[in-house]
C-alpha positions in Angstrom: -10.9 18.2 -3.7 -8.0 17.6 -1.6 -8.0 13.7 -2.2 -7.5 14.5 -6.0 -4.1 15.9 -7.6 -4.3 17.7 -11.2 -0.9 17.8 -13.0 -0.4 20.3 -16.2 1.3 18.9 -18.9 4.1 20.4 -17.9 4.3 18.2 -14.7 4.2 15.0 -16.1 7.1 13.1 -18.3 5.6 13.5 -21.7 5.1 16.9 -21.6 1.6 17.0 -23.9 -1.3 15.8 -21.8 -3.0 16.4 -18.4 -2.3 14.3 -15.5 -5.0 13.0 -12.6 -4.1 11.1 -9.4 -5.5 10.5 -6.4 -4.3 9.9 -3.1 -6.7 8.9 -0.1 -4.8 7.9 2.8 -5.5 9.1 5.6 -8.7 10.8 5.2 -8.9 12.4 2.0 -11.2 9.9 0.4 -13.9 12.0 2.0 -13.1 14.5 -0.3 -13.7 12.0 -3.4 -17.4 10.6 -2.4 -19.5 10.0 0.3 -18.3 7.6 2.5 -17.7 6.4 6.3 -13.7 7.7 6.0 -11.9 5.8 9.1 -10.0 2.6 8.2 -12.3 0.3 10.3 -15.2 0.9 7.8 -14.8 -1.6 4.7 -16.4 -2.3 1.6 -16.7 -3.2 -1.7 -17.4 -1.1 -4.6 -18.2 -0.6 -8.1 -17.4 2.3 -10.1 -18.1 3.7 -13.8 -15.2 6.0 -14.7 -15.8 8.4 -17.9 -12.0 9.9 -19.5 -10.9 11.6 -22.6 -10.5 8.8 -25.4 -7.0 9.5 -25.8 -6.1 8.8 -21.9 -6.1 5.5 -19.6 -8.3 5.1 -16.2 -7.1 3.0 -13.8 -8.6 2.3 -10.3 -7.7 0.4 -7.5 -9.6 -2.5 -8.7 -10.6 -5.0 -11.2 -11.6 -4.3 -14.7 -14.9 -5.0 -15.4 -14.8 -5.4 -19.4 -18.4 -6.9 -19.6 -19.9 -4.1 -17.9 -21.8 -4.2 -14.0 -24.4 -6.1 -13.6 -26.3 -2.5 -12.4 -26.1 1.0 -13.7 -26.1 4.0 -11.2 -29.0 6.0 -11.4 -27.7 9.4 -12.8 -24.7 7.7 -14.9 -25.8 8.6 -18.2 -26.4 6.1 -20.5 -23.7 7.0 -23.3 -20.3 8.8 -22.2 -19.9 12.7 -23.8 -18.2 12.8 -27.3 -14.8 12.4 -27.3 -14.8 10.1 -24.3 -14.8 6.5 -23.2 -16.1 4.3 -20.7 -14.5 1.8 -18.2 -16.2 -0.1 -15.8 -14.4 -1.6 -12.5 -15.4 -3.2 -9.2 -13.7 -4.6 -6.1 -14.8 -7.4 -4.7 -12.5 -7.3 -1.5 -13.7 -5.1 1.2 -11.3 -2.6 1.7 -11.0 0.5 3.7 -11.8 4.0 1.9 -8.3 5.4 2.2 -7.7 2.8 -0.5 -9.9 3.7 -3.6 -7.1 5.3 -5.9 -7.9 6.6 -9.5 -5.6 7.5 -12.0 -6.0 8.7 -15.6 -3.7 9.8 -18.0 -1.8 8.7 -20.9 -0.4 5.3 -19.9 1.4 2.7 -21.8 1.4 -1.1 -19.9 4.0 -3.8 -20.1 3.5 -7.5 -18.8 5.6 -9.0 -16.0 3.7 -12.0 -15.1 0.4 -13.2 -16.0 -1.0 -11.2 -12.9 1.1 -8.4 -13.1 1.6 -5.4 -14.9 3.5 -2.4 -15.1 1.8 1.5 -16.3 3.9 4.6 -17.0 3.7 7.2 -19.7 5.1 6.4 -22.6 8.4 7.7 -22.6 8.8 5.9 -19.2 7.0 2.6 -19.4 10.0 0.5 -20.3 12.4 1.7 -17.7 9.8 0.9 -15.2 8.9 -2.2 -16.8 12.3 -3.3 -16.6 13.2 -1.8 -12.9 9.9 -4.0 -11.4 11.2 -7.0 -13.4 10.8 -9.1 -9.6 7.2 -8.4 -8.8 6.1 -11.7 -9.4 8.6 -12.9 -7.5 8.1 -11.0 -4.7 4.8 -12.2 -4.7 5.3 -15.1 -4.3 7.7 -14.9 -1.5 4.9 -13.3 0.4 2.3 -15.5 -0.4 5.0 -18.1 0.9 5.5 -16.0 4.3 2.0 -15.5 5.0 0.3 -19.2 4.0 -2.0 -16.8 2.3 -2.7 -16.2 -1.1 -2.6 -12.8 -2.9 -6.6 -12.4 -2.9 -6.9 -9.5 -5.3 -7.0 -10.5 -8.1 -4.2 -8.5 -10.4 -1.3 -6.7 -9.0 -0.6 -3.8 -11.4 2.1 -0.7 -10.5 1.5 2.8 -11.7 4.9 4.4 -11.7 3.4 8.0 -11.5 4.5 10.9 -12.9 7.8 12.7 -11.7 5.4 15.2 -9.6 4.1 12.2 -7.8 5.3 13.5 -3.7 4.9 9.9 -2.8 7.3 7.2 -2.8 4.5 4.6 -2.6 0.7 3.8 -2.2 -0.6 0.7 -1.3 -4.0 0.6 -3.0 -5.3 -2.8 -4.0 -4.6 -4.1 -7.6 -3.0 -1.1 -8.5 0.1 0.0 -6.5 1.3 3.7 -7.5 5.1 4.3 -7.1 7.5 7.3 -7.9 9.5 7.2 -11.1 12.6 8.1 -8.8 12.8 4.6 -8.0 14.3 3.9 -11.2 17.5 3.7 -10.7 18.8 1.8 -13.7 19.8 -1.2 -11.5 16.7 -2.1 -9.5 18.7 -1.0 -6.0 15.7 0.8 -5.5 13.0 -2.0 -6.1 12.5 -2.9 -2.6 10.0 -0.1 -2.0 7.8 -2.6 -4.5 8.1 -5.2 -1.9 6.7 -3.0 0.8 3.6 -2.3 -1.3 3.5 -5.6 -1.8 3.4 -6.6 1.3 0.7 -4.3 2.2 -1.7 -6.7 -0.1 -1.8 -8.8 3.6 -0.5 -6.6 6.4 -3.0 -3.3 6.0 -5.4 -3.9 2.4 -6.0 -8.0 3.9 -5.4 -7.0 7.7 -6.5 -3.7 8.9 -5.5 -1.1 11.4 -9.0 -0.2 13.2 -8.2 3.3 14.2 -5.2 5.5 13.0 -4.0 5.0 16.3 -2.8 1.7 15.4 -1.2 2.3 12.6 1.8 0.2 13.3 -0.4 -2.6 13.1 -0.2 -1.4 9.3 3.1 0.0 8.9 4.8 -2.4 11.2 4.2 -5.1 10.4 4.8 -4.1 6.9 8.6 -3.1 7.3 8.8 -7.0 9.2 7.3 -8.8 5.7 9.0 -6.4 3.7 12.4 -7.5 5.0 11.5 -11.7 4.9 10.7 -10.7 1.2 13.8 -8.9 0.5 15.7 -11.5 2.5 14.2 -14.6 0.7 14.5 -13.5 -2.7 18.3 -12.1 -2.1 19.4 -15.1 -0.9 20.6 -12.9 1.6 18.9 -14.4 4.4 19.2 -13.3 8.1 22.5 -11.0 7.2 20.3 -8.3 5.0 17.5 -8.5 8.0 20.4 -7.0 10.2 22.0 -4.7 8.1 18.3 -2.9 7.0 17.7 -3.0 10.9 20.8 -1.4 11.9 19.5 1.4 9.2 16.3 2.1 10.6 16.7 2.5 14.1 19.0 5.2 13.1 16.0 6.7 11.1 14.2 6.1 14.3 16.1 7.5 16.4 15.8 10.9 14.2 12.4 10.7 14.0 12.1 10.4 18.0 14.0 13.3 18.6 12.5 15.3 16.0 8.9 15.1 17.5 10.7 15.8 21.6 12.2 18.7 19.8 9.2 20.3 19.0 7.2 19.1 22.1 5.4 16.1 20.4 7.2 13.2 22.7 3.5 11.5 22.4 3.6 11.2 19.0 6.4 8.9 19.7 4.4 6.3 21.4 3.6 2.9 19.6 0.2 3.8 20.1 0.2 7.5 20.1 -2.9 9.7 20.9 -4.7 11.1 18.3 -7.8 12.3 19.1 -8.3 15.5 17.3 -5.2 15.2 15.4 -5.2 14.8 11.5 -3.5 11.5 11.0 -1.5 13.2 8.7 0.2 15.9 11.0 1.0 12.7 13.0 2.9 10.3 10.2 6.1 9.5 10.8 8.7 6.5 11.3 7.9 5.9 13.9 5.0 2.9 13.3 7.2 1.5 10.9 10.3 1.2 12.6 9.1 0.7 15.9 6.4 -1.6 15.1 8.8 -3.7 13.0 11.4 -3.8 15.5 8.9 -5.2 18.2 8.1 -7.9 16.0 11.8 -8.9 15.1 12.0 -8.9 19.0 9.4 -11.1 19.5 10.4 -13.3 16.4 14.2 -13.7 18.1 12.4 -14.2 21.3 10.4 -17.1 20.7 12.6 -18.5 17.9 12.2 -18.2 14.1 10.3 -21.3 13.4 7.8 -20.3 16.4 7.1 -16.9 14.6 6.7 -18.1 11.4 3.4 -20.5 12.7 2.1 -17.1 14.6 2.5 -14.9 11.2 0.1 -17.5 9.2 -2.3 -17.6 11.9 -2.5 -14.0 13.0 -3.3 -13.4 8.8 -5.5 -16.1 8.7 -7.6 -14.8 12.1 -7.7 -11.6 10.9 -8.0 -11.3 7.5 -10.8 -9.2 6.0 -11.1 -7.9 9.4 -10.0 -4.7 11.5 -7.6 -5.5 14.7 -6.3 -3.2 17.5 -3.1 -3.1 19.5 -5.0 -5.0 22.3 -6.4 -7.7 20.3 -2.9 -8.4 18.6 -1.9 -8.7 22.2 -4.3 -11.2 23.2 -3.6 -13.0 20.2 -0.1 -13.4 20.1 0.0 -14.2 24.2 -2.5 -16.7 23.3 0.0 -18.2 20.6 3.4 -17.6 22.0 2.8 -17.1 25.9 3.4 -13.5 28.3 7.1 -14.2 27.2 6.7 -13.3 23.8 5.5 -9.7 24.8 
C-alpha cells in the first residue's frame, strides 16, 4: 500500500514498538480504500479503526467516544483479543488526500482546550513545549480569514524521526517532523503553515492538481500574516521571509529548465499524465504567494484584507480553479489588481 508507511521499532524514538503512518497526498489515498482520489471529490466519513491495546489510533478526525450511529457490514462486532476499538468521523467534507491514520504508542499533552499535542513518549514533552503557540496561531488565523476554525479539534502528531515529511495538513490532526524541535521554537512556524491550511486547502480547495497554488499559495501568504501578527513583527518579517523565498524560487526554476521541465514552472503547469508528485516543487508556494503579496501592495492592505474574508467565505466547502479566483478577485478589486 503505497499510501501506508510501516516503521520497525528500530525507526521510531522509543525503540520497542511498531510504528504506522499514512500519507495521502497526492494520490495515494487510492491505495488506502476505495475512493474518487482527485481533490475536487469531497466527503465526509466515518471510520472504525481496530489497534493493538497497547498503541494509540489517531485519524484525521473527530473522536467518536459514544460509538456511530451505524455499524459497517463486515466490521465484526467485537475487536480480536488483545485489541481495542476507536470509533471516529468527520463531519467536514474533505478531499481524500486528507484521510491520515496514525497508530502507535503516543503520549498527549494539552495546549489549549482545542488543542493537543501527540509524540511517543520519550518525545511528547519537547513537542509539547516547542508547539506551545498553536492556540495562538489559531486564533490569528481565524482573525485574518473572518472565519472560524470549523473542525472541531486541532491536534499535532509530531511523527517519528523516520517521518520524510516536514508537514501534513490533514484535518484535526496535523502530522509534523520531530526535527522541528529545535529547543527554542525557531522552527514553530512550519505549525502555522499547517494551520493555515485548516482555510486555504482543507476549507478552500484546489480542484485539480493543476492548481495547486490555489493550495500552497495562498498558504505561504496566511502563513506569513500569522507569523507577522503574533511576532509583533508586522510588515518587516513579511519582507525578510519574502526576500528568502524568491531565492528558493529562483532555484527551484532553474532546477526544472535544467533538466528540460521549464513547464513545470508555470503557475498553472500542465499535468496531464503526470503524477502530481513528480511535479511538486516551490514553485506553487512561492510563486503563488508572491502574486498575492503583489496584488495585496497593489490594491492596498486594507483592500486585501476585505477580498481575503470574502474569497474564504465564497468558497469555503467548495473546490475553485485559477479562472474562477480570477473572476472573483477582478470582480472585488477591478483588472488592476491582476
Amino acid at each position: 500500500c503505497s499510501a501506508a508507511q510501516w516503521l520497525e521499532p528500530a525507526q521510531t524514538a522509543g525503540k520497542k514498538r511498531p510504528y504506522l503512518f499514512t500519507q495521502c497526498q497526492a494520490i495515494h489515498a487510492r491505495a488506502l480504500l476505495p475512493c474518487q482520489d482527485a481533490p475536487g471529490a469531497k466527503m465526509s466519513w466515518d471510520a472504525v479503526v481496530d489497534a493493538p491495546a497497547w498503541a494509540t489510533a489517531l485519524l484525521s478526525g473527530l473522536h467518536a467516544p459514544r460509538g456511530l450511529p451505524f455499524q459497517p457490514r463486515r466490521c465484526p462486532k467485537q475487536p480480536p483479543t488483545g485489541f481495542e476499538r476507536s470509533h471516529w468521523k468527520q463531519p467536514v467534507p474533505t478531499s481524500t488526500y486528507l484521510i491520515a491514520v496514525v497508530v502507535a504508542e503516543l503520549e498527549s499533552r494539552e495546549v489549549s482546550d482545542r488543542c493537543r499535542v501527540w509524540s511517543e513518549p520519550s518525545v511528547v514533552d519537547a513537542a509539547a513545549d516547542e508547539f506551545a503557540e498553536t492556540e495562538a496561531f489559531l486564533k490569528a488565523a481565524e482573525e485574518i480569514t473572518g472565519q472560524d476554525y470549523l473542525w472541531g479539534r486541532y491536534d499535532l502528531v509530531c511523527l517519528a524521526p523516520s517521518f520524510p515529511y516536514g508537514g501534513m495538513e490533514n484535518p484535526c490532526l496535523t502530522f509534523v517532523t520531530p526535527t522541528l524541535l529545535a529547543g527554542d521554537r525557531s522552527l514553530a512556524g512550519v505549525v502555522a503553515h499547517e494551520i493555515a491550511h485548516s482555510w486555504t486547502g482543507n476549507l478552500v480547495t484546489n480542484a485539480t492538481w493543476e492548481h495547486f497554488w490555489l493550495n500552497e499559495g495562498w498558504t505561504r501568504w496566511l502563513e506569513r500574516k500569522i507569523k507577522a501578527t503574533t511576532s509583533g513583527k508586522g510588515r518587516a518579517l513579511e519582507d525578510f521571509d519574502l526576500a528568502s523565498s524568491l531565492q528558493n524560487l529562483d532555484g527551484a526554476v532553474a532546477h526544472f529548465e535544467s533538466i528540460g521541465q521549464a513547464a513545470l514552472t508555470a503557475l498553472v503547469p500542465p499535468v496531464d499524465g503526470i503524477d502530481p508528485d513528480d511535479a511538486f516543487s516551490l514553485v506553487p508556494y512561492e510563486k503563488g504567494s508572491c502574486l498575492l503579496h503583489v496584488m495585496e501592495r497593489t490594491v492596498g492592505p486594507t483592500k486585501f484584507a476585505v477580498f481575503v474574508k470574502a474569497y474564504i467565505k465564497q468558497f469555503r466547502f467548495k473546490t475553485v480553479t485559477s479562472a474562477a479566483f480570477k473572476a472573483f478577485a477582478v470582480e472585488k478589486l477591478g483588472e488592476q489588481a491582476m
